[in-house]
C-alpha positions in Angstrom: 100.7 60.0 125.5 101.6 60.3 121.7 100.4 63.5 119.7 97.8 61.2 117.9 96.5 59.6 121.3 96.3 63.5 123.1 94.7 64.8 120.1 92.0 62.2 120.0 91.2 62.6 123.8 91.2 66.2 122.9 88.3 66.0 119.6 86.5 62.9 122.1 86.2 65.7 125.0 84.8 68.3 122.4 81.0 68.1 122.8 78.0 70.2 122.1 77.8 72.4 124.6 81.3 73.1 124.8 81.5 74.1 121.5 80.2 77.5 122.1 77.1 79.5 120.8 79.9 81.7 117.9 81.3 78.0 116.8 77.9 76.3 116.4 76.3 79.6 114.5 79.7 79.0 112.0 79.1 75.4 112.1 75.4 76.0 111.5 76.4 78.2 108.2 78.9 76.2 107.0 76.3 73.2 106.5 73.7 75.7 104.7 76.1 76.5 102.5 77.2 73.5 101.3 73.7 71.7 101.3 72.8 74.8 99.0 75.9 74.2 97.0 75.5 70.4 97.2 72.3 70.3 95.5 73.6 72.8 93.0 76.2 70.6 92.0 74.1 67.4 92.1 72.8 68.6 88.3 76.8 68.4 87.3 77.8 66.1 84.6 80.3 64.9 86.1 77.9 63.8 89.4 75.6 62.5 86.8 78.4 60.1 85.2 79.3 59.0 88.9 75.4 58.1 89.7 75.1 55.9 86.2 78.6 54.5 87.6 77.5 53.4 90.6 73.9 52.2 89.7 75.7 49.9 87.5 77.8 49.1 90.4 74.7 48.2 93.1 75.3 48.7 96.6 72.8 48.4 99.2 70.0 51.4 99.6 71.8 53.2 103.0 71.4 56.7 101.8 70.7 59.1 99.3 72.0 61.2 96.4 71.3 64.6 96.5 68.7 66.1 93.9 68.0 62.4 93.3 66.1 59.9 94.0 69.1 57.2 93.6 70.4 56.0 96.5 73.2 54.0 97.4 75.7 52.8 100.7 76.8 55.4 103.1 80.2 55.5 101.9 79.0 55.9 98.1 76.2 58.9 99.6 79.2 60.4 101.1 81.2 60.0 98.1 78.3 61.3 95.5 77.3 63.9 97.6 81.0 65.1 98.4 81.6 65.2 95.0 78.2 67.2 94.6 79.9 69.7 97.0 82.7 70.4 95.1 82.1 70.1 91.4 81.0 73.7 91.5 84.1 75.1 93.2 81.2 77.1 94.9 81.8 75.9 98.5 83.5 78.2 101.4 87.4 78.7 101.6 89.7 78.0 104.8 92.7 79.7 105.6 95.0 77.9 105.3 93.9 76.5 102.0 91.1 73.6 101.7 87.8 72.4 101.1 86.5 71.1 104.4 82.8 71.4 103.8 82.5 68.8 101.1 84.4 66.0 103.4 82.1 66.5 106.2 79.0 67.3 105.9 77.9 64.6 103.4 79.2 62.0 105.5 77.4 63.5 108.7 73.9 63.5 106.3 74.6 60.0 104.9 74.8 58.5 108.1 72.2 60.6 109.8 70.3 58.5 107.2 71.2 54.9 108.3 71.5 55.7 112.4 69.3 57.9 114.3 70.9 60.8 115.0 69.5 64.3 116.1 70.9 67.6 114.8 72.9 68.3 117.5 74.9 65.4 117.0 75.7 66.4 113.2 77.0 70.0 114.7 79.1 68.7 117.1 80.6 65.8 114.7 81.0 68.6 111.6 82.5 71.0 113.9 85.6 68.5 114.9 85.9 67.1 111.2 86.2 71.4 110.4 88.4 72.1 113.2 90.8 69.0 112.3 91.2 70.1 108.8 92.1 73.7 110.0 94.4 73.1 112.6 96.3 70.3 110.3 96.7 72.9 107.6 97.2 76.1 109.7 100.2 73.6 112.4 102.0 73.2 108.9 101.8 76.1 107.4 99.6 75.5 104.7 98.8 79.2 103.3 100.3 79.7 100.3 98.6 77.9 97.0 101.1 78.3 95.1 103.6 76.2 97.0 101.1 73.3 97.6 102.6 69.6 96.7 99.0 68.0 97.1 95.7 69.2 96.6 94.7 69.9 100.5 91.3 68.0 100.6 92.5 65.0 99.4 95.0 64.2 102.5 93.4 67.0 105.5 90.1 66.0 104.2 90.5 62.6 104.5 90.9 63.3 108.0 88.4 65.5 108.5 86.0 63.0 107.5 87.2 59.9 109.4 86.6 62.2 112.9 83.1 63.2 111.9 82.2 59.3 111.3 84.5 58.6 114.5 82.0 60.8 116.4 79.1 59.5 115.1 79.5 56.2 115.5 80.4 56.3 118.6 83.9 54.8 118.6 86.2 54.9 121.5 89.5 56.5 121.9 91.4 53.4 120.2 89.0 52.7 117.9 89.2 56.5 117.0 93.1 56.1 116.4 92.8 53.4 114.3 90.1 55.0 111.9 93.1 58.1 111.6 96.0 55.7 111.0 93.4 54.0 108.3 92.2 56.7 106.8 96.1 58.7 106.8 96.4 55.4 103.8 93.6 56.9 102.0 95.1 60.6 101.6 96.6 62.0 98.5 95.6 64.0 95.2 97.1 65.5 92.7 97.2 69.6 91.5 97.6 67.9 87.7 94.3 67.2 88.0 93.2 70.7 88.9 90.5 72.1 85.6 89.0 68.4 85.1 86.3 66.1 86.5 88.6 64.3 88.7 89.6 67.5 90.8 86.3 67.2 92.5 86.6 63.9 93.3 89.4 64.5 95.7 86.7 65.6 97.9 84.0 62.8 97.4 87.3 60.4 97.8 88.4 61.8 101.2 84.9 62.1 102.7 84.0 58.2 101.1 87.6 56.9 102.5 87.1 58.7 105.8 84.0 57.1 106.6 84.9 53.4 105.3 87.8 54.3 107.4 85.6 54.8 110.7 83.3 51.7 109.7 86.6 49.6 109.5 87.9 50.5 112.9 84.5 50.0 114.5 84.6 46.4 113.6 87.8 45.9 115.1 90.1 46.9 111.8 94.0 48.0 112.4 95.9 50.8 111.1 99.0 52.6 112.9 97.2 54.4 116.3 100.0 56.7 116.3 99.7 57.8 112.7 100.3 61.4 112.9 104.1 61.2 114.9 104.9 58.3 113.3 108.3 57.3 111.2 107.2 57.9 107.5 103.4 58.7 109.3 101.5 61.3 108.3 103.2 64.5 109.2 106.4 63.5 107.9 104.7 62.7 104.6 102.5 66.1 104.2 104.2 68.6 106.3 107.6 67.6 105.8 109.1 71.2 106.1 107.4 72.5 108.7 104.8 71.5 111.9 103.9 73.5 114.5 102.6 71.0 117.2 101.1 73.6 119.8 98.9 74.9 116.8 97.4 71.8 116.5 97.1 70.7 120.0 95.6 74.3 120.6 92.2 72.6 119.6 89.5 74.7 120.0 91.2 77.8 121.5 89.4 79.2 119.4 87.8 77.0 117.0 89.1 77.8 113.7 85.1 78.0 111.7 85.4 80.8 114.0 88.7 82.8 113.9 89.7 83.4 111.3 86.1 81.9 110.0 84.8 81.2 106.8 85.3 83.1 103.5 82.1 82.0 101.9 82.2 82.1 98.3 80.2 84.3 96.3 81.4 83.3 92.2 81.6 79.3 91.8 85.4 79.1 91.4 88.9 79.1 92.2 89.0 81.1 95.2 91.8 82.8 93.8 90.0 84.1 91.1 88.0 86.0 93.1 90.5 88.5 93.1 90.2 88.9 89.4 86.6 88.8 89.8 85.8 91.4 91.8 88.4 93.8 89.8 86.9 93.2 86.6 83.6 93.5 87.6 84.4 97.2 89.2 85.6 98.2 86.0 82.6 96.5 84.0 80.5 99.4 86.4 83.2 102.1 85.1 83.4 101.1 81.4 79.6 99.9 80.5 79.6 98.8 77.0 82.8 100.6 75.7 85.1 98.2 73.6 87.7 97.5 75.5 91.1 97.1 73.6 93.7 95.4 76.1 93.1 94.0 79.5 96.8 94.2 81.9 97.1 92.3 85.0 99.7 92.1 88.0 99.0 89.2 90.3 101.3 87.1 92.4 103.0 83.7 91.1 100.0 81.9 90.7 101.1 79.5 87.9 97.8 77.1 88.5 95.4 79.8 87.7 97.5 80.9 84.7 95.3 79.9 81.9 94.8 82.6 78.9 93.1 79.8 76.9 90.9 77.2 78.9 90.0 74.3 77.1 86.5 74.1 78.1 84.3 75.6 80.7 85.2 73.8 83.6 88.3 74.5 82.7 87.7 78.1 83.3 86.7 77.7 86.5 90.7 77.4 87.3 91.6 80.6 85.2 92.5 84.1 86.3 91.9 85.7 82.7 88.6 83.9 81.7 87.0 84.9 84.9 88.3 87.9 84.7 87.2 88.2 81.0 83.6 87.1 81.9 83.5 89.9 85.0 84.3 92.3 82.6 81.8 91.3 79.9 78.6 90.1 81.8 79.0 92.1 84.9 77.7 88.9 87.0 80.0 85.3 87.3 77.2 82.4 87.9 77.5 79.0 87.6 76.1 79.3 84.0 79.2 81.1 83.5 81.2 78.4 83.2 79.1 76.1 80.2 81.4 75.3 77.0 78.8 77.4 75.3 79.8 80.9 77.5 83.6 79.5 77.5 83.3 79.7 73.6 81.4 82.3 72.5 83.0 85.2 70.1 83.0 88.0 72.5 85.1 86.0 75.2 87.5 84.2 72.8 88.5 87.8 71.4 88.9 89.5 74.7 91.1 86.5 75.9 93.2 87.4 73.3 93.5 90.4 74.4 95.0 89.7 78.0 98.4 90.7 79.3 99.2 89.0 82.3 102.6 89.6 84.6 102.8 87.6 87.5 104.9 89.3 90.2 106.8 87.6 92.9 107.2 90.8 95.1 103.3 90.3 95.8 102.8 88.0 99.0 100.8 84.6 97.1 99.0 83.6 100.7 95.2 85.0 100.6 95.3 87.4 103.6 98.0 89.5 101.5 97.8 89.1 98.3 96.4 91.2 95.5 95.3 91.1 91.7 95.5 94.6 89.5 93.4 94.6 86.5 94.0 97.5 84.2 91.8 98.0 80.8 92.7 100.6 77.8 89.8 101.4 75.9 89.4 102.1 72.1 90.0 105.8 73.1 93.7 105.1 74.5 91.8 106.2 77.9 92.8 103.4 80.9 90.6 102.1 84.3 92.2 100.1 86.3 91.9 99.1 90.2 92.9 96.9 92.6 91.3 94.1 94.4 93.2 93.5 97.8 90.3 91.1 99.6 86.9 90.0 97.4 83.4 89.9 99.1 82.8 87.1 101.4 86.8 87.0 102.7 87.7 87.2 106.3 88.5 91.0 105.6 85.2 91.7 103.4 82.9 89.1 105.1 79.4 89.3 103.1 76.6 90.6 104.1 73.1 88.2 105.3 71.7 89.2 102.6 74.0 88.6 100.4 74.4 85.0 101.2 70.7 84.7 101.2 70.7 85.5 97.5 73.6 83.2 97.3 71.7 80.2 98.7 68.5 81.5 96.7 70.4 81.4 93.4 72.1 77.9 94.7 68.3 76.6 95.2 67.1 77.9 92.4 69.8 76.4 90.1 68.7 73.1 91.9 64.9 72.6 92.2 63.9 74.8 89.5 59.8 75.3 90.6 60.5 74.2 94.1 60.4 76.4 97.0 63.1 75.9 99.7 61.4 77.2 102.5 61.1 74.4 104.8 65.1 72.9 103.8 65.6 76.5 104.7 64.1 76.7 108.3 64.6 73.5 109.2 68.4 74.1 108.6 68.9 77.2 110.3 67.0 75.2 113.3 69.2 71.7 112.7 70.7 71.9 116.3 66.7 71.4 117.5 65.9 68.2 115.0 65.4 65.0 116.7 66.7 61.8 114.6 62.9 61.7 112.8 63.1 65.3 112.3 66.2 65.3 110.6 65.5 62.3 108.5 62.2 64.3 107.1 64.3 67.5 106.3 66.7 65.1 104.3 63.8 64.1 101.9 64.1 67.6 100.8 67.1 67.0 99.5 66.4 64.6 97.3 63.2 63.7 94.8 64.3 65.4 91.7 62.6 63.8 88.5 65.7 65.2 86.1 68.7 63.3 86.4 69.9 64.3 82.8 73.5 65.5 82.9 74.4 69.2 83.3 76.0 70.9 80.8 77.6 73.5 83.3 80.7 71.3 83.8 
C-alpha cells in the first residue's frame, strides 16, 4: 500500500466512538466557534459582494448562506459560508500554521442540509478534515509564517475539505483517493494577496473545491489515487524541503484539535498580531490617557505583518503597528476596530507615525517561541514597556470559559443584532445528540436575517 492508500484506510477506520470523549469536546468547540465567527462575518462586504455574485449566477437552492436567507448549491454554501469564516481573521489558529475551521465546517453544514445527517456524523467527518490539515502541516514542518511559500489553507485546506465530504458521502476507499488526487488540483493561494478581499477566499475556495472534489469522485470521476507520493504529486509540490511521513501516518495518536489543541482567537486578526495586541493593551492599563510620544518594537522577521501605514481597514487586520496602535488607544481590539473610519481617524494616523519598529532575527519566528516587545516614552521622557511571549487563548495561555463565552456573545451579537442565541447555543454544545431533523432545525438559526446590506467592517 501507497502512503495515500494507508492513510485513507487510516481517516475510513476513524469513527465516532473512536475519536475519544477529549477529541470530540475540541471538535465540538471548534464548530462553535466558527459558526459564531461565521455568522459574524456573513455581514462582511466582501461576503455581501460574493452573495450579489452568485445570485446573478443561479444555482440550484441546496443550501444556505449564513445570516441570509439566500441560498444557493452545496459547493457555493460551502464556498459563501467558508468565506464567512474567514473574512474576519477571527477563527482559531493551528500549530503549524492554518485555518482549518473555515474549510470544514461549512461544507459539513451545507451538506447536512441536502442529506440527512445527524450530529454525530458532522463530528466525526470535521474531526478527520481537522486532523488532515494538522498532520499535513505539522509532517512538513509548517511552523514558521514567515517562511511560508503558499498561504496554508488554500492547499492543506483543500484537503481538509475533500475528507470531510469523503466521509459524508459515504465514498469508499478508491473513491476516497480519487476525491484527494482531485482536489490536490485545486490547492494553491498566494501570500500577495494577504490584507485584501481575496485572502479570505482561499478558504471559501478550498472548502468549495474540496467538496466538488468529493461529489466528482462519487460519480465515478478520476484524479491520481496516489496523489500525495506521487512524481510532481502533492508533497513534492508543497513540502518540497522537508516530510516527515511517520507524523502523518501517526493519525490520531493523539489527535491534533487535541495536542497541541486549538489557540482560539480572542482579537479578529492576524494571529501574529496578537502578540502586539496583548502588549499594547498592558501598557494602555499602565499609561491611561497620557500622550504617548514614541512607540518601539522588537519582534521577529515577520516582513507580512510589517505595515506602518495600512491602506484601509482590512488592511490593518495584517499589521503589527496598527493593531498595536489601536491596543494602545482604545484598550479593546473588536471587529469594529478594523472599519476605514477607525483605520483613519486623527488619533491613529498620528500615533502610526510615531512607531519604531526593529525586526530581529535572533527571535525564533514559529508561534510557540516567539515574542513581540512594545516599549512607549511618554511626553515626560518616562518609558513602559513589556513583553508578550504567548497572548490569551494560545496553547500556553489557553482562555478561560468565560472568556470565550463573551467571545461568542460579542460574535452573536455582531451578527443578529436583537436576536438571542440561546437555542443556536444549546443545541450546538449538544450537536453530537441531533438527529438529521434536529440538526436541520438548528441550521435555520443560522440563517433569516432581513439585512443583507454590505458591512463596512472590511
Amino acid at each position: 500500500m501507497g502512503l495515500t492508500q494507508t492513510l485513507c484506510a487510516l481517516m475510513r477506520e476513524t469513527t465516532y466512538d473512536t475519536l475519544g470523549e477529549d477529541c470530540i469536546a475540541k471538535v465540538r468547540e471548534a464548530i462553535i466557534d466558527g459558526l459564531a465567527v461565521g455568522l459574524a462575518g456573513s455581514r462582511e462586504k466582501p461576503v455581501a459582494l460574493l452573495r450579489e455574485h452568485l445570485r446573478e449566477l443561479g444555482g440550484h437552492e441546496q443550501a444556505g448562506f449564513w445570516g441570509s436567507a439566500q441560498r444557493g448549491s452545496v459547493v457555493q454554501a460551502a464556498y459563501v459560508n467558508g468565506v464567512a469564516t474567514h473574512v474576519l481573521d477571527f477563527e482559531p489558529m493551528w500549530s503549524p500554521p492554518t485555518h482549518s475551521v473555515s474549510p470544514t465546517v461549512p461544507v459539513a453544514f451545507a451538506l447536512a442540509e441536502w442529506l440527512p445527517l445527524s450530529g454525530r456524523q458532522l463530528i466525526q467527518a470535521v474531526a478527520k478534515g481537522l486532523e488532515i490539515q494538522g498532520r499535513l502541516q505539522y509532517a512538513g514542518d509548517q511552523f514558521v509564517p514567515e517562511d511560508l511559500k503558499f498561504h496554508p489553507p488554500g492547499f492543506a485546506g483543500v484537503i481538509g475539505s475533500a475528507v470531510v465530504a469523503a466521509d459524508l458521502l459515504g465514498l469508499d476507499e478508491l473513491q476516497w483517493r480519487h476525491a484527494i488526487g482531485i482536489a490536490a488540483s485545486r490547492a494553491g493561494a498566494l501570500l500577495a494577496n494577504v490584507g485584501s478581499m481575496t485572502k479570505a477566499t482561499h478558504c471559501g475556495q478550498a472548502a468549495a473545491a474540496g467538496l466538488d472534489a468529493a461529489l466528482l469522485a462519487r460519480r465515478g470521476f478520476t484524479g491520481n489515487p496516489d496523489v500525495f507520493e506521487a512524481h510532481k504529486g502533492f508533497i513534492a509540490t508543497f513540502y518540497p524541503e522537508v516530510f516527515h511521513e511517520d507524523r502523518l501516518l501517526a493519525w490520531g495518536k493523539p489527535f491534533r484539535v487535541v495536542d497541541p489543541g486549538l489557540a482560539i482567537k480572542l482579537f479578529p486578526s492576524q494571529y501574529g498580531t496578537h502578540y502586539g495586541i496583548t502588549a499594547g493593551l498592558e501598557l494602555h492599563r499602565r499609561i491611561g490617557g497620557r500622550h504617548i510620544r514614541r512607540v518601539a518594537m522588537r519582534t521577529p522577521v515577520m516582513k507580512y505583518v510589517d505595515r506602518p501605514a495600512p491602506a484601509t481597514g482590512l488592511d490593518g487586520k495584517f499589521s503589527l503597528q496598527y493593531t498595536t496602535a489601536i491596543a494602545l488607544l482604545d484598550g479593546a481590539v473588536r471587529i469594529a476596530s478594523f472599519t476605514d473610519e477607525r483605520r483613519f481617524r486623527l488619533d491613529v494616523v498620528e500615533l502610526l507615525a510615531r512607531f519604531d519598529m526593529t525586526q530581529d532575527a535572533t527571535i525564533r519566528g514559529d508561534f510557540h517561541h516567539m515574542f513581540v516587545e512594545v516599549s512607549a516614552t511618554l511626553d515626560d521622557g518616562s518609558t513602559e514597556s513589556t513583553v508578550c511571549r504567548g497572548p490569551r487563548g494560545s496553547w500556553s495561555n489557553p482562555m478561560t470559559a468565560q472568556e470565550h463565552a463573551d467571545k461568542l456573545q460579542d460574535c452573536f451579537a455582531h451578527a443578529m443584532p436583537g436576536r438571542d442565541p440561546a437555542v443556536l447555543l444549546q443545541g450546538l454544545q449538544q450537536l453530537d445528540r441531533l438527529d438529521a431533523a434536529a440538526l436541520r432545525t438548528l441550521m435555520d438559526e443560522l440563517r433569516t436575517s432581513p439585512d443583507e446590506r454590505p458591512g463596512t467592517g472590511a
